[in-house]
N, C-alpha and C positions, 0 to 999 in steps of 0.2 A: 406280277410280283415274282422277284428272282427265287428260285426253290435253293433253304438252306442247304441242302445235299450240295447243291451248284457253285455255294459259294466257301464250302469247305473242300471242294476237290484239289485244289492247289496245294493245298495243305497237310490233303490225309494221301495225295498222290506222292509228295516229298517224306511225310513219313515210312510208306512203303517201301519206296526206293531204296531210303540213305538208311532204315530201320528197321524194320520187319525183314525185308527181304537180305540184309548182310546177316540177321539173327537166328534166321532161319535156315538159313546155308551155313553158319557154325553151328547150330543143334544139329545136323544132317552130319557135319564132320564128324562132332565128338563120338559118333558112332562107329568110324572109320577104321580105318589100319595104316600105318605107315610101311613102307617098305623100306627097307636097307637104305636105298637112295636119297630119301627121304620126298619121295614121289608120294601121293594118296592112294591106295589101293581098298576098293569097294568092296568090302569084307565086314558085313555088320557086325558090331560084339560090344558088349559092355564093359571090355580089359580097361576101357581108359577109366571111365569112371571106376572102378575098381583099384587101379591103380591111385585114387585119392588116397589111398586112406594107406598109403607108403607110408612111414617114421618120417621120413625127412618129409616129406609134404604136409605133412600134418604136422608138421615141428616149426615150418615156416609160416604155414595157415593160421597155427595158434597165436604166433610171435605178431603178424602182422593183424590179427583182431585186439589183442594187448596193446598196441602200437596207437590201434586207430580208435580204443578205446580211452586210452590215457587224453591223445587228443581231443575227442569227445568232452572229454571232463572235465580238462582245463579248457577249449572253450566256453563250456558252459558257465563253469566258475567267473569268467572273464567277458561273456558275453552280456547276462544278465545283469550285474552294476551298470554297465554301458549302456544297455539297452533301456533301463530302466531310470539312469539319466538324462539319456537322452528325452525319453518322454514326458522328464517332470519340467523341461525347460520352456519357455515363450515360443510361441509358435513362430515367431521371427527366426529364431534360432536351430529348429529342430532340422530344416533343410537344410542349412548348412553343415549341420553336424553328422548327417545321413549324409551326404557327399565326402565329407572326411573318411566316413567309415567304407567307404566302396572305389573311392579314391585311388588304392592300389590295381583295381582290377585294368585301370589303365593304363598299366604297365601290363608286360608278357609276364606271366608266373616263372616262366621260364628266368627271363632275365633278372628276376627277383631273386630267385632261388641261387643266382650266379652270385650276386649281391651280399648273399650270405655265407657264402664259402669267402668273400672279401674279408669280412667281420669275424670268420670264427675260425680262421687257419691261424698258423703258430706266429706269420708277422703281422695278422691281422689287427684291426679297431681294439677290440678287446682283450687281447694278448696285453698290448701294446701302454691298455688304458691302466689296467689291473698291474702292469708291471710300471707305471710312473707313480701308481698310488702305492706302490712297494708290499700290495700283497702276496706278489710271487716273486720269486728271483730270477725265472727264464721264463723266456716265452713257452706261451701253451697253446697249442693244437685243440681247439673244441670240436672238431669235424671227426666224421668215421668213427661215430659212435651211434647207440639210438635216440640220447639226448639232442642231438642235432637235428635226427629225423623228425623228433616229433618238434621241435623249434620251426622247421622248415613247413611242415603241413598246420602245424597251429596259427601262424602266419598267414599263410595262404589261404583257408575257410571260415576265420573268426568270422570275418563280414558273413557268412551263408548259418552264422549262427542270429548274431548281432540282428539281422533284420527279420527275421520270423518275429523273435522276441519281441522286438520294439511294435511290429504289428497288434503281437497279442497284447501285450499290457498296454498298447494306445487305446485299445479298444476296451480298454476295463473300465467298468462305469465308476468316478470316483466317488460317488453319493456310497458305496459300498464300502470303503474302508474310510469314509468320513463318520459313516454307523456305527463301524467296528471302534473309532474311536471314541464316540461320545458314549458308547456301552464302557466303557475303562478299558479296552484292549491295551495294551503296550505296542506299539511298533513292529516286535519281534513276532508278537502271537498276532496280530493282523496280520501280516506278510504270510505267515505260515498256514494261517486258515483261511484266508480268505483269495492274499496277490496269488499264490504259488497255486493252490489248484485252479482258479480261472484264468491262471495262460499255461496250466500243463501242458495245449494242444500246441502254442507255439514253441516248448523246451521241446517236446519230440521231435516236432517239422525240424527245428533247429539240429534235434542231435543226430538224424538221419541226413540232414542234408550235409555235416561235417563227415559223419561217420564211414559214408558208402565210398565218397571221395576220395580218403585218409584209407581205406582198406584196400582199394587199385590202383590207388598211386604207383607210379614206379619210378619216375626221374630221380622223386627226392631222395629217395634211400639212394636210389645211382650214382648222386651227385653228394649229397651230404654225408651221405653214408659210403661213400669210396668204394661200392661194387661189395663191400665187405658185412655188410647187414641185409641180408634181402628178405624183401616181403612177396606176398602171391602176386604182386603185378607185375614184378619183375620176374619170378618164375613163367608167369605168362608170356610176358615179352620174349624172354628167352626160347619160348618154345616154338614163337612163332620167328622171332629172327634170327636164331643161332641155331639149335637143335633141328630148325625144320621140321617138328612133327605138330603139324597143326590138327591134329584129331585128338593129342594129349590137351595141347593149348584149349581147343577149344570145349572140351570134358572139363578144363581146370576153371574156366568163364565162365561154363552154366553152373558151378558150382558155386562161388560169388553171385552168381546171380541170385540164387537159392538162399541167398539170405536176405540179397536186397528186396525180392519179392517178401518174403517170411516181415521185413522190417514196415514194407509197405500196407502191408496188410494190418500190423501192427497200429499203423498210424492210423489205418482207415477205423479201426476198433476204436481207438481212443479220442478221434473225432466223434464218431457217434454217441460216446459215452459222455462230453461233454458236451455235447449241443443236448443230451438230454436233461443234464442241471439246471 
């Protein structure tokens, strides 16, 4: 009999490699010192982490948790009808409607994201549509704002919302809100006591897997937002491909990371708290 050890090594070998071990040699940086050059010099200290908590770091830190929180919420908002469509439908139907919804991932985000500076510059789609229906008089530039950003990342992770959900409420036994209606529930007060806390666990999984995405992003604001809105990921990026100081960069990533853990954790609490209902 093959020993599971033997038949997970391929796996937890590739996660070392491309995983642990690049995470592990940026926690080792963020303790680092840059030199003038912008060479690494082996000088342990806590200046970079220290340096978080700069005005302007913590001004962009704040702006892109506001960013990818708005996101968050209108996908949720947008997720949930969908998802919860989706599952009221004939099972004929429901695969097909799951491939609609994931549909884009077989495009490059990239080149999607290109797709939408098409649509929302000043002679784009929209411009162009809004001004044949005569409710502007000149074209309008919707790009290089944060309205665009979060257009651009709400796009891009509905589906990483859309299917948690659809998971949780498939799994909802419907003999439970068939109860809640022959008790005289209304619609609204079933939905609220009964659908909404038993797929709580899949709105979290949902708002963490949009949220953590939508918070390191960096193209989009690059790209829809014209270099002129930046969030932490593109501070990040900067530090590692412009400024050169990869011991701030990598001080500013465990930091991010220090929430995605904190969020994780979060999910692991309120999975346990509903499997105990």
């Amino acid at each position: 009999m093959v020993s599971p050890i033997l038949l997970l090594g391929p796996a937890l070998t590739w996660l070392v490699i491309f995983l642990v071990f690049p995470l592990a040699l940026i926690f080792v940086y963020s303790f680092l010192q840059r030199s003038p050059f912008g060479q690494i010099v082996f000088q342990p200290s806590l200046d970079n982490y220290l340096r978080l908590f700069n005005p302007t770091v913590l001004r962009v830190f704040l702006n892109s948790l506001r960013i990818a929180f708005i996101v968050t919420l209108l996908a949720l908002l947008l997720g949930y009808p969908t998802a919860y469509f989706i599952s009221s439908q004939p099972s004929r139907w429901k695969n097909t409607l799951l491939v609609l919804v994931i549909l884009p991932f077989w495009t490059s985000y990239l080149i999607r994201t290109y797709a939408w500076i098409v649509l929302l510059n000043r002679e784009g789609v929209l411009s162009r549509f809004l001004l044949g229906l005569g409710l502007i008089r000149e074209p309008i530039s919707f790009l290089y704002n944060d309205t665009a950003i979060v257009i651009g990342l709400l796009y891009g992770y509905l589906p990483f919302m859309v299917l948690p959900l659809y998971s949780s409420i498939e799994r909802l036994s419907p003999e439970l809100r068939e109860a809640s209606f022959d008790l005289g529930a209304p619609p609204l007060r079933t939905f609220w006591h009964i659908t909404l806390p038993l797929t709580l666990r899949g709105i979290v999984t949902g708002a963490i897997f949009v949220f953590v995405p939508s918070l390191g992003n960096f193209f989009v604001p690059e790209l829809l937002g014209g270099g002129q809105r930046f969030m932490i990921g593109n501070m990040i990026n900067n530090q590692f491909l412009q400024a050169r100081n990869w011991p701030y960069g990598s001080a500013m990533a465990f930091g991010v990371m220090a929430i995605v853990l904190a969020l994780l954790f979060f999910q692991a609490w309120v999975t346990r708290r509903t499997e105990q209902v």
